[in-house]
C-alpha positions in Angstrom: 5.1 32.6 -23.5 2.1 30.8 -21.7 -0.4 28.5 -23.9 -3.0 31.4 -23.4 -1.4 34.6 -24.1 -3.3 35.5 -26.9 -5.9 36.6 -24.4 -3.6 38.7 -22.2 -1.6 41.7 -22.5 0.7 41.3 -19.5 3.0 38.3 -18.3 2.2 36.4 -15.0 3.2 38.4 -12.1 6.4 36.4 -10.0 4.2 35.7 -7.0 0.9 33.8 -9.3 4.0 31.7 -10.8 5.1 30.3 -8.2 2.1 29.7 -6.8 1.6 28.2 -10.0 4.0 26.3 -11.4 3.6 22.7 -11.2 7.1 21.6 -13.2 9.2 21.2 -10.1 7.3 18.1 -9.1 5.4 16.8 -12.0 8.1 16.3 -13.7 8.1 12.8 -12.6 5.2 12.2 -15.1 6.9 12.5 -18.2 7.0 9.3 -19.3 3.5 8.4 -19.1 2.9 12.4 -20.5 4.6 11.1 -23.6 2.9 7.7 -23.8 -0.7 9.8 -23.6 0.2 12.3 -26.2 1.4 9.3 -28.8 -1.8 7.8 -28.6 -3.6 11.8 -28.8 -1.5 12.2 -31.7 -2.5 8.8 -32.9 -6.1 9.5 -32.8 -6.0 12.9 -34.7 -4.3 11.2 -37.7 -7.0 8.2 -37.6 -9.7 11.5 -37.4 -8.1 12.7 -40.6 -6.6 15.6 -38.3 -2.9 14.9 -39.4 -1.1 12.9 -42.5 0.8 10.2 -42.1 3.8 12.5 -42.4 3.0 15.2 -39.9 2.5 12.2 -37.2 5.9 10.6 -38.1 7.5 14.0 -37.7 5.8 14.2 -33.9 6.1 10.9 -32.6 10.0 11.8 -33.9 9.9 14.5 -31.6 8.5 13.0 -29.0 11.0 10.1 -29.0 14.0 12.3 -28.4 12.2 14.4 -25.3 11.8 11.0 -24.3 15.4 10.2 -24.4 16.3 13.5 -23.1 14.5 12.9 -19.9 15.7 9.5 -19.6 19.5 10.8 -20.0 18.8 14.0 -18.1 19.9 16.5 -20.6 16.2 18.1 -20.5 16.5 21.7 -20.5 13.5 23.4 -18.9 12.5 26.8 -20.2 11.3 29.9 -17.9 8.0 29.3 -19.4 7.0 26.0 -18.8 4.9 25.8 -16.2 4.1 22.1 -15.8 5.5 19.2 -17.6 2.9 19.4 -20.2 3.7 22.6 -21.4 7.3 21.7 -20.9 6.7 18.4 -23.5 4.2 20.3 -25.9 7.4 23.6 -26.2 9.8 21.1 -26.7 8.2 19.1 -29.6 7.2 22.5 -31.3 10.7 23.5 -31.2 11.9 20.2 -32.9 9.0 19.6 -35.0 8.2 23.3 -35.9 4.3 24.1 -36.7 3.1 20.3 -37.2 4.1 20.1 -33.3 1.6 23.4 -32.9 -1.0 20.5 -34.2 -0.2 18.5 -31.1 -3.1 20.1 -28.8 -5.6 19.7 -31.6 -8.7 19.1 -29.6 -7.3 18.5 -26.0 -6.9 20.8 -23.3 -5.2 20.5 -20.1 -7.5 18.9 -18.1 -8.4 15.8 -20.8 -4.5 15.7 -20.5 -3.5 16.0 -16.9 -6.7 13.0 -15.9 -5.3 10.7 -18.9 -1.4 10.9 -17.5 -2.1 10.6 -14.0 -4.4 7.8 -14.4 -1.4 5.7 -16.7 0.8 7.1 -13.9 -0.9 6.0 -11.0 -2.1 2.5 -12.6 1.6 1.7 -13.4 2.5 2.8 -9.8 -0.1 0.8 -8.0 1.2 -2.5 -9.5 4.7 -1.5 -8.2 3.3 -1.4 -4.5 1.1 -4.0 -4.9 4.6 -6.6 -5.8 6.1 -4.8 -2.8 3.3 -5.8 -0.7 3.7 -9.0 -1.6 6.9 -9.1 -1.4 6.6 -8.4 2.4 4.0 -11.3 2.4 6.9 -13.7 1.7 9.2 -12.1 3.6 6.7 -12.7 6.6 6.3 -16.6 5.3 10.2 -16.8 5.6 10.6 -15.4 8.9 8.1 -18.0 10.3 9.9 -21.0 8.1 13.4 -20.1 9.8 11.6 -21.8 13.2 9.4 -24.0 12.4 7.2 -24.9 15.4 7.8 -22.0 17.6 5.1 -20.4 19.2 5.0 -18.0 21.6 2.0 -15.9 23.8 -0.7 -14.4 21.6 -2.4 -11.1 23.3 -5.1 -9.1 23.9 -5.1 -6.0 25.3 -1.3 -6.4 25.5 -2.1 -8.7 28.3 -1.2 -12.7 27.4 -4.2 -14.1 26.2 -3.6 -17.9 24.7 -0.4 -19.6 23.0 -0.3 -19.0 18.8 2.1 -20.5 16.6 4.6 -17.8 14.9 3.8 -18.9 12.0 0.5 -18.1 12.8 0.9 -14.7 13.9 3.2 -13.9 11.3 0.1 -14.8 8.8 -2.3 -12.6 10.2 -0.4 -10.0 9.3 0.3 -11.9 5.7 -3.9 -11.9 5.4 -4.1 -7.9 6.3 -1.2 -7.5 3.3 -2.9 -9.5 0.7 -6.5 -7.4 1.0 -4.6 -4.4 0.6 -3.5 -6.0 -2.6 -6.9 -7.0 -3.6 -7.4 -3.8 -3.3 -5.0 -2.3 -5.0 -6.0 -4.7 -7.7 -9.5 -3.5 -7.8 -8.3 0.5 -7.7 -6.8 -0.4 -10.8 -9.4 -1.9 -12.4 -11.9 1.0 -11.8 -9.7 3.8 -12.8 -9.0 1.8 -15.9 -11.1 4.2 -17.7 -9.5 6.7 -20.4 -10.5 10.6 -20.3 -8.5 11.3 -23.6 -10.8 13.6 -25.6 -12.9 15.2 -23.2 -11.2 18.3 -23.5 -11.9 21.0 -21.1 -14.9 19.5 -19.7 -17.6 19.5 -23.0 -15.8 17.4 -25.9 -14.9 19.0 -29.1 -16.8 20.0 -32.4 -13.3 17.9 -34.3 -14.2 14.1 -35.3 -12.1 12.9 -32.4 -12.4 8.9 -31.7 -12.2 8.9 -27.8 -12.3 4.9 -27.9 -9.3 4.9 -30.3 -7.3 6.7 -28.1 -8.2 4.5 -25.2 -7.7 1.1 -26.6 -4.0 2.8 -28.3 -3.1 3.2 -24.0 -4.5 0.0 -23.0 -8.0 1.4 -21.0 -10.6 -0.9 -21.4 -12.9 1.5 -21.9 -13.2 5.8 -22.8 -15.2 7.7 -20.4 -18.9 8.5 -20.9 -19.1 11.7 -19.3 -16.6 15.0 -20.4 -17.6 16.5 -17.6 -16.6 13.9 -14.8 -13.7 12.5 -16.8 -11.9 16.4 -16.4 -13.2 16.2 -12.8 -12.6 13.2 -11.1 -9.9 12.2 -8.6 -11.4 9.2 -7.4 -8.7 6.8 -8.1 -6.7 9.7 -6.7 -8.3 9.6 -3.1 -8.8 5.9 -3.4 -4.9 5.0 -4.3 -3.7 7.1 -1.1 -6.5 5.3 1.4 -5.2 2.1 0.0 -2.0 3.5 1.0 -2.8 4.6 4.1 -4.7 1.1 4.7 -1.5 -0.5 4.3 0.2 2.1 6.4 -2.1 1.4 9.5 -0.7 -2.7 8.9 2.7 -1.9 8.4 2.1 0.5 11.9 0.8 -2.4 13.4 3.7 -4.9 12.4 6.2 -1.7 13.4 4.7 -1.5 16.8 5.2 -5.2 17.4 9.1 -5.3 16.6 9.5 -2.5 18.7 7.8 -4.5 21.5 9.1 -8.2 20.3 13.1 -6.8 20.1 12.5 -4.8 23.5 14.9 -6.6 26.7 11.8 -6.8 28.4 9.9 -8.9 25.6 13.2 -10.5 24.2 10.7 -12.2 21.9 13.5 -11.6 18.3 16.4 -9.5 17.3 16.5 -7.9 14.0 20.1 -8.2 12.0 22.4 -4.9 12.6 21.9 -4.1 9.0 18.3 -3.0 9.6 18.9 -1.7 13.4 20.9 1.7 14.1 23.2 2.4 17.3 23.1 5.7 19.8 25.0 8.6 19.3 25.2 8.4 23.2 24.7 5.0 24.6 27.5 2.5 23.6 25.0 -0.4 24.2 21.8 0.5 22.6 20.5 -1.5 19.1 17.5 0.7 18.1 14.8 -0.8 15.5 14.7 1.9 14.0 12.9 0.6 11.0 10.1 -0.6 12.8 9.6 2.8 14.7 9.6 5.1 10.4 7.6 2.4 9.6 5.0 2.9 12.7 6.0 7.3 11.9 4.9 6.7 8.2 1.4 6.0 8.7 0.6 9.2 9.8 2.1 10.7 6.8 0.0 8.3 5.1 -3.2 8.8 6.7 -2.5 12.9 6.3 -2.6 13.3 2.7 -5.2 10.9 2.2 -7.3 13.4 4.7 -5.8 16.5 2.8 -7.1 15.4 -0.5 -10.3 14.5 0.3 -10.7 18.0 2.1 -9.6 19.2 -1.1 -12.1 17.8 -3.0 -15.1 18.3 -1.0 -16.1 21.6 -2.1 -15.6 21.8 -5.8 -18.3 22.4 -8.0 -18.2 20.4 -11.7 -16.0 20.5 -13.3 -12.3 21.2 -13.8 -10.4 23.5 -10.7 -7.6 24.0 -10.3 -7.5 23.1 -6.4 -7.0 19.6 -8.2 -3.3 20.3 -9.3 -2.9 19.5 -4.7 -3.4 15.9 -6.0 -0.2 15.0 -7.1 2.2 16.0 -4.3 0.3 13.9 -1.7 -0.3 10.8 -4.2 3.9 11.5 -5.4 4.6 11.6 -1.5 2.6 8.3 -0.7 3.7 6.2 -3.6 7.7 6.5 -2.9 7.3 6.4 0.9 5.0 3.1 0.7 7.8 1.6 -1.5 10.7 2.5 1.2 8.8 1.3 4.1 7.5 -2.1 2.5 11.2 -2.8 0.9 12.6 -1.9 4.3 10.1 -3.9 6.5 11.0 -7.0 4.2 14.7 -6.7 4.9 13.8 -6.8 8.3 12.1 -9.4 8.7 14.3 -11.6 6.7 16.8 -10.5 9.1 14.5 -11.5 11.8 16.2 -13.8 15.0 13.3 -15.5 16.6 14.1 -15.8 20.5 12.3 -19.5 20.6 13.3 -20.6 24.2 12.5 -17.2 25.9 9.3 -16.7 24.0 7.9 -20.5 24.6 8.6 -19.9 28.1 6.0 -16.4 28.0 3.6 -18.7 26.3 4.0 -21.4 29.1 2.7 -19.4 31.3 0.4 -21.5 33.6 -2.6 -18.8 33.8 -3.1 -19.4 29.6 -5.0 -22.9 30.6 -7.2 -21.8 32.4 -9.6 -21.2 28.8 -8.6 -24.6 28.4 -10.0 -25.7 32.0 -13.0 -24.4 31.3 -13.5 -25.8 28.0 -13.1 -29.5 29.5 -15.5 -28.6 32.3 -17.6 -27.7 29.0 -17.3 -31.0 27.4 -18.1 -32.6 30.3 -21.8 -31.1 30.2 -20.8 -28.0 32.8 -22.4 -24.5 31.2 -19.9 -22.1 30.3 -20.6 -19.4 32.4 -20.4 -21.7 35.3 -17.5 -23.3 34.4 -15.9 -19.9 33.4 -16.8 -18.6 37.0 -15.3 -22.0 38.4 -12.4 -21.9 36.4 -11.9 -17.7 37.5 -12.2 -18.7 41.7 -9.0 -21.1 40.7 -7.1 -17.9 39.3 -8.1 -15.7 41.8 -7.0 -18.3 44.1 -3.5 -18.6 42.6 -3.2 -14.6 42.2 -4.4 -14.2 45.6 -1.7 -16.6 47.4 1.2 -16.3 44.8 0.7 -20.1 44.0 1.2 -21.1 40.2 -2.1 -22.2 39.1 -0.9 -25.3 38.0 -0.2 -26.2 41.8 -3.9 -24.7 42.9 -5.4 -27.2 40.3 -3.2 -30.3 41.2 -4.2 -29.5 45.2 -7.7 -29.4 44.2 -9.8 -33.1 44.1 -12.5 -31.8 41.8 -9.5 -30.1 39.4 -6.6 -32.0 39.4 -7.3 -34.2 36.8 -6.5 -31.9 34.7 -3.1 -31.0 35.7 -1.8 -32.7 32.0 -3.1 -29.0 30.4 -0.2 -27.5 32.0 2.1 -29.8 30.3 5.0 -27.6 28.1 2.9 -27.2 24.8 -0.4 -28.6 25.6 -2.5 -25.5 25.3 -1.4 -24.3 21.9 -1.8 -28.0 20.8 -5.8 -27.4 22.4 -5.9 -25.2 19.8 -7.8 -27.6 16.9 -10.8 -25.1 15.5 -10.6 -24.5 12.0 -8.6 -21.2 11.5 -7.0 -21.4 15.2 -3.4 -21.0 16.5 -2.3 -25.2 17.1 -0.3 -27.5 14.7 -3.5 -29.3 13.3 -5.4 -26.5 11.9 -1.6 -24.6 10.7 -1.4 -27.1 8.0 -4.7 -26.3 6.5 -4.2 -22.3 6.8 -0.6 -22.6 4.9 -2.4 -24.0 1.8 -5.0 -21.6 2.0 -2.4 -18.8 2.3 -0.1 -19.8 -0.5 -3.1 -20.1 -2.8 -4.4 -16.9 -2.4 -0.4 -15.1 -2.7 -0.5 -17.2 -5.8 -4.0 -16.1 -7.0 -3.1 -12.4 -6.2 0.8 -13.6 -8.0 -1.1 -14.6 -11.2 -3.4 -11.2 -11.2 -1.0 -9.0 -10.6 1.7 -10.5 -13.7 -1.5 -10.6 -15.9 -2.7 -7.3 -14.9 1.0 -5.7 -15.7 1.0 -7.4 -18.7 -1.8 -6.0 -20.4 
């Protein structure tokens, strides 16, 4: 028996149902289904809508579905279509016609916004401490060698020398604005649609800011209409997702390149690598490769939402039930990648000797050549095209630079830049790659993972 059969005179055909049915996967929001009807039920006895008595009896009810889903012993029936329905037969069947009181002045839609928003706020904290959990995991891989540095790129050509740690904390920085905003995600959908029924509010003396405050929103909505309708922190929770996905791609693509022979740059742990089925000698990183896959799952439902929602005209559709397999599909994948890409890196060999020698490479001075010319009163352009006959030079006759500038009387007093380490140690601009300015940047890092820390424990709290 559906919720609207009154109004019909035949059953669902087979074909609409399972088309239909939304029970096989949002089952998953039970809990937070539960939490929104105690505080709906909550409201209606504050309204005068139920005794004391009748709310005891529900909230009862409502405790053992609870613990039938937590133990899973919860029978679903042919009828329940979604795991509202499911919740709502259940209590009626323990709690007789006081449970029939439970949908006093709340439809679906008031419903479905209210859970998915407790749902998705509670989620979004869990992949925001995953995120930072990767953040440290990145802060102990550069700790395990200190002072290693090795060739920073662009264009996957060798560009200048960078400290790990350095490296290693950009990607730290691109993980904690994802956080931020995550953070902020949070905040905005922070707002309760409890009680705006089907889209126009009720005639009943409903509290709306009662039932708000009961779940912890900071504020009710002001609008039934949008509160039915909007999916905003819906499409904003999976592009923060697929934010962090591009990152994690990023950071993917580098192992790959970093644990490759030909980079021999680290070597993840054999707990986080896989073998060949074929090829006795092969250690495959694996994880680095789903994690680099992911992001176009990411990315995907992100784009298949938000093509979902373009068309709709205010207010409730039911084109918005395609919300929740997407957001259910990013949420537990961002949560296996991030956990797994931690691992990873704490599992992280550093190759120090093979990539110090990459960033020794004599042609990653010649910036630095240019820059004395520069302090020395010589325009840059002029001493870049100077400094760019000397490469061409060494390309040219397959001399090392370093030997074109000691042969040359106007160059060779600065043959000392080619010394092992002297051009990452050139590098002392606020924010830059050398030891000076590294010192600096790690406070500034660790104050913002604590900031973010602190917002995140405080936000879960309340």
């Amino acid at each position: 028996m559906t919720l609207w059969s009154g109004r019909f005179t035949t059953s669902m055909d087979a074909t609409l149902w399972n088309l239909s049915e939304s029970y096989s996967f949002d089952h998953v929001l039970y809990h937070h289904d539960i939490m929104g009807t105690k505080a709906h039920v909550g409201g209606l006895q504050r309204s005068g809508l139920l005794s004391e008595g009748e709310l005891e009896e529900i909230l009862a009810a409502l405790d053992q579905i609870e613990a039938e889903f937590d133990r899973g012993v919860f029978v679903r029936s042919g009828s329940d279509e979604d795991i509202h329905m499911a919740i709502e037969r259940r209590a009626t069947e323990l709690a007789g016609d006081v449970g029939a009181k439970i949908h006093t002045s709340r439809s679906r839609n008031d419903q479905v916004a209210t859970t998915l928003r407790l749902f998705t706020r509670d989620a979004l904290v869990e992949v925001a401490g995953a995120t930072l959990d990767l953040v440290r995991a990145l802060q102990e891989a550069g700790e395990k060698s200190p002072g290693a540095y090795l060739p920073g790129y662009t264009h996957l050509q060798r560009a200048q020398p960078v400290l790990l740690t350095h490296h290693l904390s950009a990607h730290a920085w691109s993980l904690l604005r994802d956080v931020d905003r995550l953070m902020d995600n949070r905040d905005r959908m922070n707002v309760s649609p409890l009680g705006a029924g089907a889209l126009a509010g009720t005639s009943l003396p409903i509290q709306p800011a009662t039932t708000a405050g009961l779940l912890g929103f900071k504020e009710p909505f002001a609008n039934s209409m949008d509160a039915v309708s909007d999916r905003d922190f819906v499409a904003e929770t999976l592009f923060d997702i697929a934010m962090i996905g591009i990152h994690l791609s990023r950071m993917g693509e580098e192992l790959v390149l970093w644990t490759s022979a030909e980079f021999n740059f680290a070597t993840l742990g054999d707990d986080f690598t896989t073998g060949s089925s074929m090829l006795p000698q092969k250690k495959n990183s694996d994880v680095a490769e789903l994690a680099r896959g992911k992001s176009g799952r990411f990315v995907g439902n992100l784009t298949g939402l938000l093509v979902t929602l373009k068309g709709l005209p205010l207010s409730y559709n039911r084109d918005l039930q395609e919300d929740k397999e997407p957001l259910f599909d990013s949420l537990r994948n961002v949560v296996l990648v991030l956990a797994a890409l931690s691992g990873a890196y704490r599992s992280l060999t550093f190759h120090v000797a093979s990539a110090e020698e990459a960033a020794n490479d004599p042609f990653l001075v010649a910036i630095d050549i240019a820059e004395k010319l520069v302090e020395e009163g010589v325009p840059f352009r002029r001493a870049h095209e100077e400094v760019g006959k000397l490469v061409a030079e060494a390309v040219s006759t397959g001399v090392s630079l370093r030997d074109v500038v000691a042969a040359s009387e106007r160059y060779a007093r600065f043959i000392e830049l080619f010394e092992i380490g002297a051009a990452l140690r050139q590098r002392r601009s606020p924010g830059g790659s050398g030891p000076v300015p590294a010192i600096e940047q790690a406070q500034r890092l660790h104050g913002v993972i604590e900031q973010l820390t602190k917002r995140l424990r405080d936000e879960s709290a309340s």
